[in-house]
VEXKOL-828452 format. One record per atom (N, C-alpha, C): residue number from 1; chain; atom name; z, y, x. Coordinates in pm, 1 decimal. Example, Ala and Ser with C-alpha at 12.3 -4.5 7.8 and 13.67 -1.06 7.14 Angstrom:
<node 1; "A"; "N"; <780.0; -569.0; 1319.0>>
<node 1; "A"; "CA"; <780.0; -450.0; 1230.0>>
<node 1; "A"; "C"; <780.0; -330.0; 1320.0>>
<node 2; "A"; "N"; <708.0; -225.0; 1285.0>>
<node 2; "A"; "CA"; <714.0; -106.0; 1367.0>>
<node 2; "A"; "C"; <787.0; 3.0; 1290.0>>
***
This chain:
<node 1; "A"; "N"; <0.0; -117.4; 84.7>>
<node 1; "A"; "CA"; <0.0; 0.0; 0.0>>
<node 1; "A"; "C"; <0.0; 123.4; 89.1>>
<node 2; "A"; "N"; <-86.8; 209.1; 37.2>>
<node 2; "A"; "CA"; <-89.3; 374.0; 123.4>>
<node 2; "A"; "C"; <-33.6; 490.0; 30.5>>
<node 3; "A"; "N"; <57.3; 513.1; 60.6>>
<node 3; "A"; "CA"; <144.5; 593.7; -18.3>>
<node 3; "A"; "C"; <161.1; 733.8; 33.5>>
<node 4; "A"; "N"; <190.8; 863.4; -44.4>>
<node 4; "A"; "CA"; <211.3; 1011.0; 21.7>>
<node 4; "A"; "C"; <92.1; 1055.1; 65.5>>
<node 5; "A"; "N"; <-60.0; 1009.2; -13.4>>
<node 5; "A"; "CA"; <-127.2; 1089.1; -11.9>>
<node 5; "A"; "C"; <-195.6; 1190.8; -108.0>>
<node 6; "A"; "N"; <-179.3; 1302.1; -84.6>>
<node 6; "A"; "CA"; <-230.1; 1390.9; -191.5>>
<node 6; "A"; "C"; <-413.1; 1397.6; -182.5>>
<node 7; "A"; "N"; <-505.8; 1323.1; -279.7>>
<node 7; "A"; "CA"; <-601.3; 1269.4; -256.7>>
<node 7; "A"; "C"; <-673.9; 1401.5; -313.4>>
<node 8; "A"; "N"; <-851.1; 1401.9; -276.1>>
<node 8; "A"; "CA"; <-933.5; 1497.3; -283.5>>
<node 8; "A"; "C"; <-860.6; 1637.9; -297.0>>
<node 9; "A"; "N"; <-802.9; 1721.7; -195.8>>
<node 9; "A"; "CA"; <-756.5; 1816.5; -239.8>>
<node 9; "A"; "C"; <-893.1; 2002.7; -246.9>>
<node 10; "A"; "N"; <-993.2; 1943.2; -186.8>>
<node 10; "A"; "CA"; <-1094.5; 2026.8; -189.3>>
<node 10; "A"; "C"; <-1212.2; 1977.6; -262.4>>
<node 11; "A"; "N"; <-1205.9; 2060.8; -393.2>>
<node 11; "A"; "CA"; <-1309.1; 2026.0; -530.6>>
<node 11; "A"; "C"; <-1453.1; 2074.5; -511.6>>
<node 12; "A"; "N"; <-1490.8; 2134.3; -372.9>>
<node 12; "A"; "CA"; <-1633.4; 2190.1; -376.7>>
<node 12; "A"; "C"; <-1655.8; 2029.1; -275.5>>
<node 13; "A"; "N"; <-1584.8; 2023.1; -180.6>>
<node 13; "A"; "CA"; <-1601.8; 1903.5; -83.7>>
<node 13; "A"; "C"; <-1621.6; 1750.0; -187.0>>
<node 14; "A"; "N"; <-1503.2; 1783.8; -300.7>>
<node 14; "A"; "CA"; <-1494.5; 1598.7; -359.6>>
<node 14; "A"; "C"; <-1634.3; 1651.0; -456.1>>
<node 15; "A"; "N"; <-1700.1; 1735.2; -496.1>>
<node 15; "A"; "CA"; <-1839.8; 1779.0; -592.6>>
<node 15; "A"; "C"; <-1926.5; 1665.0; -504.5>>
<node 16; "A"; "N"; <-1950.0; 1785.2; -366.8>>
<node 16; "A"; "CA"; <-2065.4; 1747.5; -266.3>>
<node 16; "A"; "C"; <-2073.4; 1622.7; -251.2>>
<node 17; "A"; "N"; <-1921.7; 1549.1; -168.3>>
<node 17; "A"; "CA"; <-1922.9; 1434.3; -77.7>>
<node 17; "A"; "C"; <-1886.0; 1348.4; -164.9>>
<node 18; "A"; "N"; <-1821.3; 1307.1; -276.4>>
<node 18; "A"; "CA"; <-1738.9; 1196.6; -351.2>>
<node 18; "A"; "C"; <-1602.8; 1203.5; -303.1>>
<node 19; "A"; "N"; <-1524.1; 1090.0; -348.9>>
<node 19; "A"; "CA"; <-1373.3; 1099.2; -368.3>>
<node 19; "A"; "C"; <-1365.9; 1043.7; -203.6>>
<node 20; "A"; "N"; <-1231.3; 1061.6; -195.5>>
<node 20; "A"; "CA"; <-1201.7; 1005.2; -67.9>>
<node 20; "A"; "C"; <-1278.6; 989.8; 87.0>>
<node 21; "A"; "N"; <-1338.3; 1136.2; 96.2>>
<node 21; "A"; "CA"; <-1474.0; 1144.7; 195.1>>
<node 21; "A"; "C"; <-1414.1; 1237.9; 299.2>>
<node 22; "A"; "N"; <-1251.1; 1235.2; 296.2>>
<node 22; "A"; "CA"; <-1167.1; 1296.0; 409.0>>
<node 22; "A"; "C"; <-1089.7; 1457.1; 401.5>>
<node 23; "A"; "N"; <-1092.3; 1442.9; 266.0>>
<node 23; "A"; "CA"; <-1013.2; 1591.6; 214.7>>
<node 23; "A"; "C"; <-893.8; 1524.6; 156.9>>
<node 24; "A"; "N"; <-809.1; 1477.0; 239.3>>
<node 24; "A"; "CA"; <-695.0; 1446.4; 155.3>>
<node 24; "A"; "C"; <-561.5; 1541.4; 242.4>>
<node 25; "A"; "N"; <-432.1; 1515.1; 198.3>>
<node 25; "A"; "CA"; <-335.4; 1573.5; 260.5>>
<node 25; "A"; "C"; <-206.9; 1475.9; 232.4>>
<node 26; "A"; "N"; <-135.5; 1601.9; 296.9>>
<node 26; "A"; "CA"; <1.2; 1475.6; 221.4>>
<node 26; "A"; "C"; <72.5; 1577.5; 150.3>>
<node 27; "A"; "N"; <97.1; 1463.3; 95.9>>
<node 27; "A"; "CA"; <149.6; 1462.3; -14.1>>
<node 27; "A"; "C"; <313.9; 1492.9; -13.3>>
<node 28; "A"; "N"; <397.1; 1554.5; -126.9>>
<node 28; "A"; "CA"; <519.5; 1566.4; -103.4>>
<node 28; "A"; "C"; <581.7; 1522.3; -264.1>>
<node 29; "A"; "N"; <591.1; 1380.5; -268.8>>
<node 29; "A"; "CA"; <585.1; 1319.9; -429.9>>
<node 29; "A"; "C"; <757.0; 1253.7; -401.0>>
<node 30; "A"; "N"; <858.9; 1239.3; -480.6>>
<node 30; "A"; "CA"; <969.9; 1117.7; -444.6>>
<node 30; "A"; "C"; <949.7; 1025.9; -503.1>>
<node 31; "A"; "N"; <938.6; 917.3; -422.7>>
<node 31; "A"; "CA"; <883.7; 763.3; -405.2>>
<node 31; "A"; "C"; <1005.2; 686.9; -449.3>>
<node 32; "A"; "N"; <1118.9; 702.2; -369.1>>
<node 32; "A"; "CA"; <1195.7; 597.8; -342.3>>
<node 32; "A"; "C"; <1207.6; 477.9; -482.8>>
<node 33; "A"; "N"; <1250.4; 570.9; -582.6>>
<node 33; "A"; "CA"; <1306.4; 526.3; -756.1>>
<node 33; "A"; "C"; <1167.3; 434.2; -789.9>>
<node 34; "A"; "N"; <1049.5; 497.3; -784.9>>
<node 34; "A"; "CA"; <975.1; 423.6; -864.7>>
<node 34; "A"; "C"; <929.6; 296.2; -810.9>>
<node 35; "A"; "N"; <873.0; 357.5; -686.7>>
<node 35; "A"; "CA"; <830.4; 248.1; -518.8>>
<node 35; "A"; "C"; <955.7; 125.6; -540.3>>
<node 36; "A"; "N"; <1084.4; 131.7; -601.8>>
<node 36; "A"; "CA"; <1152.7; 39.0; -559.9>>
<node 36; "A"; "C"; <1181.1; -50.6; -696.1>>
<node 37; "A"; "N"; <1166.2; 10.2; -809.7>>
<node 37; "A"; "CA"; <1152.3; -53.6; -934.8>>
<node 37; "A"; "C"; <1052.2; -125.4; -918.2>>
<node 38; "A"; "N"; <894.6; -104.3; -857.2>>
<node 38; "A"; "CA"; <787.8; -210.8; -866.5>>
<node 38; "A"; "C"; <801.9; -292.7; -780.7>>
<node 39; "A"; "N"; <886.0; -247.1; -691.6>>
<node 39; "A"; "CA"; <888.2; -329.2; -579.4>>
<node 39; "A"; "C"; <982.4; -503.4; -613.7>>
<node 40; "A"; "N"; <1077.1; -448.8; -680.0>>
<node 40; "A"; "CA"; <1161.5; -530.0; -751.0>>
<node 40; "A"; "C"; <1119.2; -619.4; -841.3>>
<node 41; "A"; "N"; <1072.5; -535.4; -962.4>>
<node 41; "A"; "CA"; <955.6; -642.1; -1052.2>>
<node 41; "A"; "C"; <872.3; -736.2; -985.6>>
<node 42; "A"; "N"; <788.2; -728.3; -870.3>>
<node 42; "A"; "CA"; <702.1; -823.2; -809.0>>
<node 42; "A"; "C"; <813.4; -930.4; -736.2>>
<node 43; "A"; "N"; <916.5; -886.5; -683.6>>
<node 43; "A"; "CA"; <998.7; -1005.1; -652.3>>
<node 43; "A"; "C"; <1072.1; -1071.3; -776.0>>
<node 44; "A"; "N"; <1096.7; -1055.7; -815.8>>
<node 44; "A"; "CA"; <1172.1; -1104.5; -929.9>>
<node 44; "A"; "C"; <1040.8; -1217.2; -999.2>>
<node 45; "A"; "N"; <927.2; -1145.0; -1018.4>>
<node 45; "A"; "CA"; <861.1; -1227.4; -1059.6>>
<node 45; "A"; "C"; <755.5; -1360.0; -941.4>>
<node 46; "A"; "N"; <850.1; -1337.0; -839.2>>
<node 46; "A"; "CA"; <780.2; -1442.7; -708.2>>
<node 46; "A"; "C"; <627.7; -1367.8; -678.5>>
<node 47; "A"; "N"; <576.2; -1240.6; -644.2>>
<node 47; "A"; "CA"; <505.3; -1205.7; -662.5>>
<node 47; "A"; "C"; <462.0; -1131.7; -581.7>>
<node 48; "A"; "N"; <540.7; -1087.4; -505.0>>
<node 48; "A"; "CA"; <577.1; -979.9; -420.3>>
<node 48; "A"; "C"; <525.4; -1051.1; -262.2>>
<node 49; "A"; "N"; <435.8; -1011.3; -228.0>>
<node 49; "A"; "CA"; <310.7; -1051.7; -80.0>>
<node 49; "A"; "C"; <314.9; -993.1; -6.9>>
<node 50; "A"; "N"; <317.4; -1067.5; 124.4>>
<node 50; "A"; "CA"; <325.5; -976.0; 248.5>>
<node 50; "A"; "C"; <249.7; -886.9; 225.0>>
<node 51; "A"; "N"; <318.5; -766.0; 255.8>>
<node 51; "A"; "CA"; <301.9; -633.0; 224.2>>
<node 51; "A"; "C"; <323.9; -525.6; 376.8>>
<node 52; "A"; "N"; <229.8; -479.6; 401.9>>
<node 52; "A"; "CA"; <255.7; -316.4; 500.3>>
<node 52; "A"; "C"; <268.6; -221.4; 415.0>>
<node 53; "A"; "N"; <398.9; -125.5; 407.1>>
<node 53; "A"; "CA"; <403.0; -3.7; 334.3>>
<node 53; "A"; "C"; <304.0; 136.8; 438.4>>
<node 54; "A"; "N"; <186.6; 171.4; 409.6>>
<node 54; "A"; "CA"; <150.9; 305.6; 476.6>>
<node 54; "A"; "C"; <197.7; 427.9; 413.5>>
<node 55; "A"; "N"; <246.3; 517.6; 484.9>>
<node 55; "A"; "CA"; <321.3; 621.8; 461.8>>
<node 55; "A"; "C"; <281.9; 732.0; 511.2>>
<node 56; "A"; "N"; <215.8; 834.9; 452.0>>
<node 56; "A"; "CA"; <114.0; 940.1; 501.1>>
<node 56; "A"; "C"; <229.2; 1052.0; 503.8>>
<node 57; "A"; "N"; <352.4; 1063.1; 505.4>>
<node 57; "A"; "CA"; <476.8; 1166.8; 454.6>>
<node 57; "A"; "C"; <579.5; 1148.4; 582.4>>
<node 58; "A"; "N"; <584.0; 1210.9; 739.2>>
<node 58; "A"; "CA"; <640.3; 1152.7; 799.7>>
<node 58; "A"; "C"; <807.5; 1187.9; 740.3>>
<node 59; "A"; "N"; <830.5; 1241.0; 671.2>>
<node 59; "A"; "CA"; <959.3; 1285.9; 543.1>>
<node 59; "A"; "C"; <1000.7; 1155.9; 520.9>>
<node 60; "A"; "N"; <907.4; 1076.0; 478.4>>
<node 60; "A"; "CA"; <939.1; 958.2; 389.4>>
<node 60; "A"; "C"; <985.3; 827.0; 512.2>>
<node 61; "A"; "N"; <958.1; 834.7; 623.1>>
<node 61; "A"; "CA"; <940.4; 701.9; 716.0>>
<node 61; "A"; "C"; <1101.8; 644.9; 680.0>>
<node 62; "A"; "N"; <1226.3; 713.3; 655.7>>
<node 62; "A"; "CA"; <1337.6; 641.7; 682.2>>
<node 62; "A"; "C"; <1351.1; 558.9; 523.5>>
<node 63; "A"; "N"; <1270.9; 616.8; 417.3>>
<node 63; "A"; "CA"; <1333.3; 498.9; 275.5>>
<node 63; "A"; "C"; <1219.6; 455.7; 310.7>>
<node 64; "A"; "N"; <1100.3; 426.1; 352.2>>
<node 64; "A"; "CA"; <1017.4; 284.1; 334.4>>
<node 64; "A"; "C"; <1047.6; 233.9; 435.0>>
<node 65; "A"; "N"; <1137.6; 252.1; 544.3>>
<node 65; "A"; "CA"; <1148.2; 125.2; 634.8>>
<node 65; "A"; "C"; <1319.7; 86.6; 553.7>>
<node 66; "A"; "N"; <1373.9; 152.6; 506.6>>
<node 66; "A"; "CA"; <1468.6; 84.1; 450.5>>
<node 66; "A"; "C"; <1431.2; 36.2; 295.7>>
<node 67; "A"; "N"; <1266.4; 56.9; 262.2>>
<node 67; "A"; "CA"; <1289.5; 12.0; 117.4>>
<node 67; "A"; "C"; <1194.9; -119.5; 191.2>>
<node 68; "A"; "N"; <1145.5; -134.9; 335.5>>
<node 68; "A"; "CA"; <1095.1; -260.3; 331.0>>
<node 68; "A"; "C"; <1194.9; -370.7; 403.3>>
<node 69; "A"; "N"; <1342.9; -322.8; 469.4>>
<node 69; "A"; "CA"; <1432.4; -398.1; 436.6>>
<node 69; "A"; "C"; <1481.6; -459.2; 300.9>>
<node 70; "A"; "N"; <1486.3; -433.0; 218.5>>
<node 70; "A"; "CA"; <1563.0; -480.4; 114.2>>
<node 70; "A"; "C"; <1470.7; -569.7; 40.9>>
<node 71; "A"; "N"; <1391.6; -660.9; 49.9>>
<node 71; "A"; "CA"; <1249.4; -730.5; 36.5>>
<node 71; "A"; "C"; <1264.4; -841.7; 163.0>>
<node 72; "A"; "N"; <1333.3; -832.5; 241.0>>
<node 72; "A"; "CA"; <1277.0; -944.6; 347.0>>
<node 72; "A"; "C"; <1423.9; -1052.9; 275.3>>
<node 73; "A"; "N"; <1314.8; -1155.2; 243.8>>
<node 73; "A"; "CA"; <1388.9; -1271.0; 260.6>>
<node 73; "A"; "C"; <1395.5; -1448.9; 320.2>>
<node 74; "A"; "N"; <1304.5; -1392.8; 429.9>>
<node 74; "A"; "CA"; <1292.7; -1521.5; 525.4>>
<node 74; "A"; "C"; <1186.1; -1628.7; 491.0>>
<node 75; "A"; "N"; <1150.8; -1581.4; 397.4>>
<node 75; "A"; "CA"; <1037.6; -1713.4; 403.5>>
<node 75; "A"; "C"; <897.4; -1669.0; 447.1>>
<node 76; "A"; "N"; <881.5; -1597.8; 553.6>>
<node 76; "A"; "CA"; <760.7; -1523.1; 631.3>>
<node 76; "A"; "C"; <852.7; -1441.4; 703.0>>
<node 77; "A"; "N"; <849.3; -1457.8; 829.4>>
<node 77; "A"; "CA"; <797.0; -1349.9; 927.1>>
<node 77; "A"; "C"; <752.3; -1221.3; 914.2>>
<node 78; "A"; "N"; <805.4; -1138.1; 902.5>>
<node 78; "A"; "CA"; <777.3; -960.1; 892.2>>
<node 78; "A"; "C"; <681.8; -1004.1; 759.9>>
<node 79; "A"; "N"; <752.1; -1007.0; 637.2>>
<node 79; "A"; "CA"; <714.5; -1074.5; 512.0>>
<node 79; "A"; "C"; <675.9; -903.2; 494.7>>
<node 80; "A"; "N"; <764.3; -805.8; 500.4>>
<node 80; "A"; "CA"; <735.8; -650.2; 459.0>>
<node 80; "A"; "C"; <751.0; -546.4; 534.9>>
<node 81; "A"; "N"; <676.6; -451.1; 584.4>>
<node 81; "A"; "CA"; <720.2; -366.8; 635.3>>
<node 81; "A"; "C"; <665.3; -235.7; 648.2>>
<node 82; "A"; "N"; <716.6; -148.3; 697.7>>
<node 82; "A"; "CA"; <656.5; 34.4; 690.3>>
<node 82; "A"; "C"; <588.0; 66.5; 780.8>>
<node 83; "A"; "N"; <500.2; 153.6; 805.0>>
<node 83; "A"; "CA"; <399.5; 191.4; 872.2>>
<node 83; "A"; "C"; <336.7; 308.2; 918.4>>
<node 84; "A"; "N"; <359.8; 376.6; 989.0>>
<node 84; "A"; "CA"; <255.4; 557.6; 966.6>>
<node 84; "A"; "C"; <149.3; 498.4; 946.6>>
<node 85; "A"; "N"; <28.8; 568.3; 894.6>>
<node 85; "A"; "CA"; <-113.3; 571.1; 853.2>>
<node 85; "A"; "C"; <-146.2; 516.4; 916.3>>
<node 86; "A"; "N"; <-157.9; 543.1; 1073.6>>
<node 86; "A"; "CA"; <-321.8; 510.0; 1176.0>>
<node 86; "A"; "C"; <-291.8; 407.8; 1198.4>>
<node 87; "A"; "N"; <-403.8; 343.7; 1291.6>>
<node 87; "A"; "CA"; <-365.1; 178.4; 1328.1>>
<node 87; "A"; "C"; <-427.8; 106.0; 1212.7>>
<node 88; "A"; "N"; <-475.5; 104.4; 1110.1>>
<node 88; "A"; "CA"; <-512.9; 21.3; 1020.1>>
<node 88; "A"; "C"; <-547.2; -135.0; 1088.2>>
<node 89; "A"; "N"; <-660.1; -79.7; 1116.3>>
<node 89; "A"; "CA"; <-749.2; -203.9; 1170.7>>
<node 89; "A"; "C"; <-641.0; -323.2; 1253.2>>
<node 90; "A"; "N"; <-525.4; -251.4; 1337.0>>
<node 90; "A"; "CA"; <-448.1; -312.9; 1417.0>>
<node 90; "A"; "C"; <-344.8; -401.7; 1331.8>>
<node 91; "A"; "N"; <-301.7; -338.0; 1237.6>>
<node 91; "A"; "CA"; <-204.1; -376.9; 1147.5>>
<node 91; "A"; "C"; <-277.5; -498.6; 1053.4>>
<node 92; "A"; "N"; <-418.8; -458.2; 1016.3>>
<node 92; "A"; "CA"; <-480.4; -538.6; 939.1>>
<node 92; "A"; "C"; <-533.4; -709.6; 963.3>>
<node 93; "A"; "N"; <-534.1; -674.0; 1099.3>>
<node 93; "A"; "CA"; <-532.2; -809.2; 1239.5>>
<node 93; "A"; "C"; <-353.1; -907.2; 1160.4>>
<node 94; "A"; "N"; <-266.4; -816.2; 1205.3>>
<node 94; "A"; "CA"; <-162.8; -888.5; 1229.1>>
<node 94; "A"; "C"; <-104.4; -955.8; 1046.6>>
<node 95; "A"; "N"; <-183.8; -906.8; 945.0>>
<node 95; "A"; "CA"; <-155.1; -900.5; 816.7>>
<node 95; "A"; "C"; <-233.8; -1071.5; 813.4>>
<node 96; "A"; "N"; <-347.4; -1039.2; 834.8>>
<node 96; "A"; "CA"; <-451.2; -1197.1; 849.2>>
<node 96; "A"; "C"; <-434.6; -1277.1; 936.1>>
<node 97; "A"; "N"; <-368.7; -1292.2; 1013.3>>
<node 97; "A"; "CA"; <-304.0; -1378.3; 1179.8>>
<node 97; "A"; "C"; <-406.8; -1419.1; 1225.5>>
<node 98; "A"; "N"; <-513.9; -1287.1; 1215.8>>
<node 98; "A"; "CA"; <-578.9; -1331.3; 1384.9>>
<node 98; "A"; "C"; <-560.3; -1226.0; 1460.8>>
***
């Protein structure tokens, strides 16, 4: 999940280029309450998948690494965890184990 981004924020750019063509920002939204109610529902319902939290809000880095503590429960290896943005590709390696 990529979270804390405030998406197309320039409407002549999202006209021209389409959505998501690099006008975004961050975002300043509070996550914690809702991010942790869904987060909950998917475990509860066995549902809940190794997951990287991306976090575009460096504000936010201390509740998603503590909201991706409260989710680990041993049956995987870094089953959840938080992330700054960049690195995708690197992170996306270690998500697929190659």
């Amino acid at each position: 999940m990529h979270l804390g981004a405030l998406r197309n924020v320039n409407s002549r750019a999202l006209q021209s280029l389409g959505p998501d063509s690099g006008y975004d920002s961050i975002g300043d939204f509070p996550q914690a309450e809702s991010l942790g109610a869904y987060l909950n529902q998917l475990d509860r319902e066995n549902a809940l998948p190794k997951m990287i939290l991306y976090n575009l809000n460096p504000g936010d880095n201390s509740v998603f690494a503590a909201m991706a503590g409260n989710f680990q429960d041993g049956s995987i290896p870094a089953k959840f965890s938080s992330a700054a943005a960049g690195g995708f590709s690197i992170r996306r390696k270690a998500l697929s184990g190659s």
